[in-house]
N, C-alpha and C positions, 0 to 999 in steps of 0.2 A: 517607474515607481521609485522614490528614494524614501531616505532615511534621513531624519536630522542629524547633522555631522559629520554625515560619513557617506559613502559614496555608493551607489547601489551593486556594485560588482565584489564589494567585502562581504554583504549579508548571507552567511551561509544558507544552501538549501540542502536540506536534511530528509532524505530518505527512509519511507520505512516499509518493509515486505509485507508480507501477509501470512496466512496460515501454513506452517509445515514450512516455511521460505525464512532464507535469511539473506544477508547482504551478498553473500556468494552469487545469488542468485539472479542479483541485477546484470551480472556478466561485464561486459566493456564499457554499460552506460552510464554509470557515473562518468567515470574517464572522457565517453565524450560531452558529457554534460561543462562539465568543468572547461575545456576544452571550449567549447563552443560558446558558454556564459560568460567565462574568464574571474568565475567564480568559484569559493570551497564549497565540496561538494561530498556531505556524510553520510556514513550509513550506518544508522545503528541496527541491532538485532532486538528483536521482541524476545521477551522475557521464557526461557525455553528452545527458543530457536540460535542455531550458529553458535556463535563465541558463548551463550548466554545458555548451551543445551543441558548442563546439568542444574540450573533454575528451575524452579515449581512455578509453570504458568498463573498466574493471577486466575481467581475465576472473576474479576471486576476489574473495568477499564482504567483507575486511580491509579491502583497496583499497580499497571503495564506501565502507564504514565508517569509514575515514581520512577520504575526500572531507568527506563529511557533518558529523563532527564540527568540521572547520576550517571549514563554512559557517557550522555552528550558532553559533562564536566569534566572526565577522565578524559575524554578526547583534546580536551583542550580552549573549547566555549565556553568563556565565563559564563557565571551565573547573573542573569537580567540580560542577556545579547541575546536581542530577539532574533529568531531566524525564520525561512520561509519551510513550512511543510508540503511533501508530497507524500499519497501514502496508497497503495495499492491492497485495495480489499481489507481485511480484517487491520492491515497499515492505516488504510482512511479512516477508521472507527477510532484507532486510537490517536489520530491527528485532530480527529474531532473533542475526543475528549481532554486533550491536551491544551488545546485553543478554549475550551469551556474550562475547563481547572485553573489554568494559566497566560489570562489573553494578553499579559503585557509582552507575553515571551514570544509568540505565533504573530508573523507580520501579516501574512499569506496563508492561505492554504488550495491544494490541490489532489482533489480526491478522484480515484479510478476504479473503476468497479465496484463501487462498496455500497454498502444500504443500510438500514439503520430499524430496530423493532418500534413497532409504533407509528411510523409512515411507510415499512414498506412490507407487506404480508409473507408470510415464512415460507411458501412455496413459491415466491418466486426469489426470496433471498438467496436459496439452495437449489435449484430447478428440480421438477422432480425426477425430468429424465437422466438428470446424474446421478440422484439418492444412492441406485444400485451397487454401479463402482467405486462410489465414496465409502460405500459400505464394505466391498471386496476391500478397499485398500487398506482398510481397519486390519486386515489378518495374513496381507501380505509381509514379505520379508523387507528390512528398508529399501535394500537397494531394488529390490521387483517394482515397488510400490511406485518409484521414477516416471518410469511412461506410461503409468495410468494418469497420474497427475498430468505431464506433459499431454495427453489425448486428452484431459477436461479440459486443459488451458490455454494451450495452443490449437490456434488451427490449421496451421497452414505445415504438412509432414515436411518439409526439408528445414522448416528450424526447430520442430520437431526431433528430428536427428543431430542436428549438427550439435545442440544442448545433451542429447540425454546420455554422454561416457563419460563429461563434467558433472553434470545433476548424479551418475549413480557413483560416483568417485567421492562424492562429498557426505551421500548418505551412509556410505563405507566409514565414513570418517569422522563424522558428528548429525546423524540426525534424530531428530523429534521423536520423542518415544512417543508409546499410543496412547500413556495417560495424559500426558501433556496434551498431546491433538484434542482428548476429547474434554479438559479444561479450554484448550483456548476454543473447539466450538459452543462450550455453554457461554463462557466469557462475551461471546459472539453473538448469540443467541439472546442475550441477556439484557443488553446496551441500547440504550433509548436517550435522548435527547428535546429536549421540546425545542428548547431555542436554536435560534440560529444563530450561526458563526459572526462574531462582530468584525472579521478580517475579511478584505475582500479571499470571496474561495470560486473558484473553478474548478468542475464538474466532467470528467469525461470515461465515456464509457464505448462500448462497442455492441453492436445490436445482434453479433452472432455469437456472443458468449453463451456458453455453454454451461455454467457452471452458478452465476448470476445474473437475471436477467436482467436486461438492461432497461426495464421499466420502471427498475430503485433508482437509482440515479435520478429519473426523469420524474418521480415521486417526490423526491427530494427539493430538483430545482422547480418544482410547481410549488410545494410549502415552503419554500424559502427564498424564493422569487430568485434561484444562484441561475448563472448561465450554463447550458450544457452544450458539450458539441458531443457528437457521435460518429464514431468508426463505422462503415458498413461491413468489411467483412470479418476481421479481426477476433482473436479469442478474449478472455481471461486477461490474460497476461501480456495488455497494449503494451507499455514497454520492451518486453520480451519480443513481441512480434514486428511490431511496427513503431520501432522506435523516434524515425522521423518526422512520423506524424506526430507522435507526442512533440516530439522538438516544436513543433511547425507551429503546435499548438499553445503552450508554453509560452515561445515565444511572441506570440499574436498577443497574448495575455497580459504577460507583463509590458508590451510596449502598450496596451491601451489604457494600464493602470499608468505610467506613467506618464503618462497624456491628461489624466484627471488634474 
Protein backbone atom coordinates (compact mmCIF):
# COMPACT_ATOMS: atom_id res chain seq x y z
CA UNK A 1 0.00 0.00 0.00
CA UNK A 2 1.60 3.47 -0.70
CA UNK A 3 0.95 6.97 -0.70
CA UNK A 4 1.68 9.51 -3.24
CA UNK A 5 5.04 11.06 -2.43
CA UNK A 6 5.87 9.55 0.22
CA UNK A 7 6.94 6.23 1.19
CA UNK A 8 4.59 3.73 2.86
CA UNK A 9 6.91 3.15 6.24
CA UNK A 10 6.34 7.26 7.16
CA UNK A 11 2.39 6.99 7.26
CA UNK A 12 1.67 6.87 10.92
CA UNK A 13 -0.54 4.11 12.36
CA UNK A 14 -2.59 5.45 15.06
CA UNK A 15 -3.85 3.45 17.91
CA UNK A 16 -6.96 3.71 19.84
CA UNK A 17 -8.29 1.57 23.21
CA UNK A 18 -11.43 1.11 24.10
CA UNK A 19 -13.65 1.45 27.07
CA UNK A 20 -12.23 2.18 30.66
CA UNK A 21 -8.59 1.60 28.53
CA UNK A 22 -6.16 3.92 27.61
CA UNK A 23 -2.76 3.90 25.72
CA UNK A 24 -0.99 2.36 28.91
CA UNK A 25 -2.79 -0.31 28.15
CA UNK A 26 -1.51 -1.61 24.88
CA UNK A 27 1.62 -2.59 27.06
CA UNK A 28 5.01 -3.28 24.75
CA UNK A 29 2.90 -3.40 21.52
CA UNK A 30 3.25 -0.29 20.04
CA UNK A 31 7.00 -0.65 20.54
CA UNK A 32 6.91 -3.72 18.76
CA UNK A 33 4.74 -2.63 16.21
CA UNK A 34 6.91 0.20 15.33
CA UNK A 35 9.82 -2.10 15.51
CA UNK A 36 8.56 -4.68 13.28
CA UNK A 37 6.67 -1.81 10.64
CA UNK A 38 9.77 0.55 10.79
CA UNK A 39 6.95 2.84 11.14
CA UNK A 40 5.37 5.89 13.87
CA UNK A 41 3.32 4.37 15.80
CA UNK A 42 0.57 6.48 18.12
CA UNK A 43 -1.54 6.24 20.68
CA UNK A 44 -3.96 8.46 21.65
CA UNK A 45 -6.48 8.34 24.68
CA UNK A 46 -10.25 8.54 24.32
CA UNK A 47 -11.76 11.45 25.68
CA UNK A 48 -12.04 10.47 29.69
CA UNK A 49 -9.63 7.92 29.55
CA UNK A 50 -5.58 8.11 30.54
CA UNK A 51 -3.80 11.50 29.89
CA UNK A 52 -7.38 12.78 28.87
CA UNK A 53 -9.11 11.37 32.59
CA UNK A 54 -10.22 14.48 33.98
CA UNK A 55 -12.36 15.25 30.32
CA UNK A 56 -16.30 14.78 30.21
CA UNK A 57 -16.70 11.66 27.83
CA UNK A 58 -18.74 12.85 24.70
CA UNK A 59 -22.03 11.15 24.78
CA UNK A 60 -21.59 11.23 20.63
CA UNK A 61 -19.04 9.68 18.52
CA UNK A 62 -18.09 13.69 16.65
CA UNK A 63 -17.24 14.78 20.19
CA UNK A 64 -14.60 11.78 20.72
CA UNK A 65 -13.57 12.31 17.05
CA UNK A 66 -12.78 16.12 17.68
CA UNK A 67 -10.93 15.08 21.12
CA UNK A 68 -8.60 12.89 19.05
CA UNK A 69 -7.86 14.72 16.29
CA UNK A 70 -6.56 17.81 18.37
CA UNK A 71 -4.34 15.23 20.34
CA UNK A 72 -3.06 13.63 17.18
CA UNK A 73 -1.89 17.75 16.30
CA UNK A 74 -0.33 18.17 19.74
CA UNK A 75 1.47 15.00 19.03
CA UNK A 76 3.04 16.45 16.16
CA UNK A 77 0.73 15.22 12.75
CA UNK A 78 -0.08 17.87 10.76
CA UNK A 79 -3.35 18.61 9.96
CA UNK A 80 -4.35 16.74 6.39
CA UNK A 81 -1.51 13.70 7.02
CA UNK A 82 -3.51 10.96 6.52
CA UNK A 83 -2.90 8.13 8.75
CA UNK A 84 -3.77 4.37 9.15
CA UNK A 85 -6.44 3.52 12.00
CA UNK A 86 -6.56 0.64 14.31
CA UNK A 87 -8.92 0.61 16.97
CA UNK A 88 -10.05 -2.00 19.54
CA UNK A 89 -13.63 -2.09 20.58
CA UNK A 90 -15.43 1.13 21.53
CA UNK A 91 -11.51 2.42 19.58
CA UNK A 92 -13.15 0.73 16.38
CA UNK A 93 -16.46 2.88 16.72
CA UNK A 94 -14.72 5.82 16.84
CA UNK A 95 -12.19 4.96 13.97
CA UNK A 96 -15.27 4.35 12.10
CA UNK A 97 -16.71 7.60 12.85
CA UNK A 98 -13.49 9.35 12.25
CA UNK A 99 -13.05 7.71 8.66
CA UNK A 100 -17.00 8.83 7.98
CA UNK A 101 -16.44 12.69 9.38
CA UNK A 102 -13.02 12.83 7.94
CA UNK A 103 -12.18 10.41 4.94
CA UNK A 104 -9.46 12.40 3.51
CA UNK A 105 -7.55 11.82 6.89
CA UNK A 106 -8.08 7.70 7.38
CA UNK A 107 -6.02 5.89 4.74
CA UNK A 108 -6.81 2.47 6.37
CA UNK A 109 -8.65 1.16 8.72
CA UNK A 110 -8.48 -1.86 11.23
CA UNK A 111 -11.19 -2.79 13.44
CA UNK A 112 -11.14 -5.55 16.51
CA UNK A 113 -13.78 -6.51 18.37
CA UNK A 114 -16.13 -3.86 17.88
CA UNK A 115 -19.86 -3.73 16.50
CA UNK A 116 -21.90 -1.20 15.55
CA UNK A 117 -26.21 -0.36 16.62
CA UNK A 118 -28.14 -1.01 13.77
CA UNK A 119 -26.26 -4.21 12.19
CA UNK A 120 -25.42 -5.68 15.19
CA UNK A 121 -28.23 -6.45 17.93
CA UNK A 122 -27.48 -5.29 21.76
CA UNK A 123 -27.30 -8.63 23.20
CA UNK A 124 -24.68 -9.80 21.49
CA UNK A 125 -22.85 -6.27 21.32
CA UNK A 126 -22.57 -6.79 25.40
CA UNK A 127 -23.01 -10.65 25.83
CA UNK A 128 -25.41 -11.29 28.21
CA UNK A 129 -23.33 -13.73 30.13
CA UNK A 130 -21.09 -10.74 31.25
CA UNK A 131 -24.05 -8.08 31.91
CA UNK A 132 -23.65 -9.39 35.54
CA UNK A 133 -19.96 -8.38 36.26
CA UNK A 134 -19.94 -5.48 34.12
CA UNK A 135 -22.64 -4.71 36.53
CA UNK A 136 -20.40 -5.61 39.87
CA UNK A 137 -17.67 -3.56 38.28
CA UNK A 138 -19.94 -0.32 38.38
CA UNK A 139 -19.47 -0.39 42.42
CA UNK A 140 -16.28 -1.83 42.57
CA UNK A 141 -13.22 0.24 43.98
CA UNK A 142 -10.77 1.31 40.83
CA UNK A 143 -8.06 -0.69 41.57
CA UNK A 144 -10.53 -4.10 42.54
CA UNK A 145 -12.34 -3.45 39.29
CA UNK A 146 -8.76 -4.58 37.23
CA UNK A 147 -9.26 -8.38 37.21
CA UNK A 148 -12.68 -8.38 36.64
CA UNK A 149 -12.03 -6.52 33.48
CA UNK A 150 -8.85 -8.60 32.77
CA UNK A 151 -11.31 -12.13 33.36
CA UNK A 152 -13.93 -10.38 30.67
CA UNK A 153 -11.07 -9.80 28.30
CA UNK A 154 -8.57 -11.94 28.54
CA UNK A 155 -8.47 -15.42 28.36
CA UNK A 156 -5.79 -17.17 28.83
CA UNK A 157 -4.74 -16.70 33.29
CA UNK A 158 -1.00 -16.24 32.81
CA UNK A 159 -1.36 -13.08 30.81
CA UNK A 160 -3.95 -12.53 32.89
CA UNK A 161 -1.43 -12.20 35.70
CA UNK A 162 1.43 -11.12 34.25
CA UNK A 163 -0.90 -7.51 33.32
CA UNK A 164 -2.97 -7.13 36.31
CA UNK A 165 0.04 -5.16 39.14
CA UNK A 166 0.47 -2.67 35.95
CA UNK A 167 -3.34 -2.56 35.08
CA UNK A 168 -4.02 -1.88 39.15
CA UNK A 169 -1.02 0.47 39.45
CA UNK A 170 -2.48 2.63 36.80
CA UNK A 171 -6.05 2.56 38.13
CA UNK A 172 -4.11 3.93 41.41
CA UNK A 173 -3.06 6.71 39.25
CA UNK A 174 -5.48 7.83 36.63
CA UNK A 175 -8.50 5.85 36.06
CA UNK A 176 -12.09 6.28 34.55
CA UNK A 177 -14.66 7.39 36.98
CA UNK A 178 -18.11 5.76 36.75
CA UNK A 179 -19.77 8.57 35.31
CA UNK A 180 -17.61 8.77 32.55
CA UNK A 181 -17.97 4.73 31.97
CA UNK A 182 -21.47 5.03 31.73
CA UNK A 183 -21.34 8.23 29.05
CA UNK A 184 -18.91 6.27 27.14
CA UNK A 185 -21.33 3.07 27.21
CA UNK A 186 -24.35 5.25 26.10
CA UNK A 187 -22.03 7.03 23.64
CA UNK A 188 -21.47 3.30 22.67
CA UNK A 189 -24.78 2.21 22.67
CA UNK A 190 -25.82 5.16 20.59
CA UNK A 191 -23.57 4.87 17.35
CA UNK A 192 -24.80 3.69 14.13
CA UNK A 193 -23.45 4.13 10.67
CA UNK A 194 -25.21 3.08 7.36
CA UNK A 195 -22.40 3.34 5.15
CA UNK A 196 -19.52 1.75 4.72
CA UNK A 197 -15.91 2.77 5.04
CA UNK A 198 -14.43 4.20 1.73
CA UNK A 199 -10.87 3.06 2.97
CA UNK A 200 -9.77 -0.27 2.57
CA UNK A 201 -10.66 -1.72 6.56
CA UNK A 202 -9.87 -5.08 8.03
CA UNK A 203 -12.04 -6.79 10.30
CA UNK A 204 -10.66 -9.12 13.20
CA UNK A 205 -12.12 -10.63 16.00
CA UNK A 206 -11.82 -13.78 18.14
CA UNK A 207 -14.72 -16.31 18.52
CA UNK A 208 -14.10 -16.78 22.30
CA UNK A 209 -14.71 -13.39 23.38
CA UNK A 210 -16.42 -13.15 26.10
CA UNK A 211 -17.41 -9.75 26.37
CA UNK A 212 -18.47 -9.11 22.54
CA UNK A 213 -19.60 -11.61 20.49
CA UNK A 214 -17.88 -12.27 17.59
CA UNK A 215 -20.86 -12.49 15.45
CA UNK A 216 -20.58 -8.28 15.17
CA UNK A 217 -17.89 -8.29 13.38
CA UNK A 218 -19.09 -11.03 11.10
CA UNK A 219 -22.41 -8.77 10.73
CA UNK A 220 -20.45 -6.14 9.76
CA UNK A 221 -18.32 -7.83 7.09
CA UNK A 222 -21.55 -9.42 5.45
CA UNK A 223 -23.21 -5.68 5.15
CA UNK A 224 -20.17 -4.35 4.01
CA UNK A 225 -18.69 -7.04 1.93
CA UNK A 226 -14.94 -6.06 4.61
CA UNK A 227 -12.79 -9.15 5.00
CA UNK A 228 -12.75 -10.83 8.50
CA UNK A 229 -10.35 -13.31 9.91
CA UNK A 230 -11.06 -14.85 13.18
CA UNK A 231 -8.99 -16.01 16.24
CA UNK A 232 -10.21 -19.44 17.79
CA UNK A 233 -9.38 -19.19 21.18
CA UNK A 234 -8.49 -15.63 22.18
CA UNK A 235 -10.45 -13.06 24.48
CA UNK A 236 -11.50 -9.45 24.05
CA UNK A 237 -8.34 -8.04 24.02
CA UNK A 238 -6.47 -9.78 20.73
CA UNK A 239 -3.73 -7.52 20.99
CA UNK A 240 -3.37 -8.05 24.54
CA UNK A 241 -3.38 -11.72 24.29
CA UNK A 242 -2.09 -12.75 21.11
CA UNK A 243 -0.39 -10.29 19.83
CA UNK A 244 1.51 -12.07 16.93
CA UNK A 245 -1.37 -13.09 15.33
CA UNK A 246 -2.55 -9.67 15.00
CA UNK A 247 1.04 -8.87 13.70
CA UNK A 248 0.70 -11.90 11.40
CA UNK A 249 -2.41 -10.45 10.41
CA UNK A 250 -1.68 -6.87 9.69
CA UNK A 251 0.77 -7.74 7.98
CA UNK A 252 -0.90 -10.36 5.48
CA UNK A 253 -3.17 -7.05 5.06
CA UNK A 254 -1.21 -4.48 4.04
CA UNK A 255 1.18 -6.66 1.88
CA UNK A 256 -1.99 -7.62 -0.22
CA UNK A 257 -3.25 -3.99 -0.41
CA UNK A 258 -0.05 -3.22 -1.62
CA UNK A 259 -0.17 -5.62 -4.26
CA UNK A 260 -3.64 -3.84 -5.63
Amino acid sequence: MQVAGEAADTVPLVLLRGLLRDSRHWGDWPGRLAQLTGRPVVCLDLPGNGALVAQTSPLAMPGVVAVLRRQLRALGVPAGRAVDLLGLSLGGMAALAWADCHPAEVRSLVLINSSLAGVCPWYRRLRLASLPLWLSLLWRGLVAREAGILVLTVNRPQVRERYLPDWRHWAATAATGRRNLLRQLLCAARYHQRRAPACPTLLLAARADRLVDWRCSAALARAWQLPLRLHESAGHDLPLEEPGWVEAQLLDWWQSLAGE
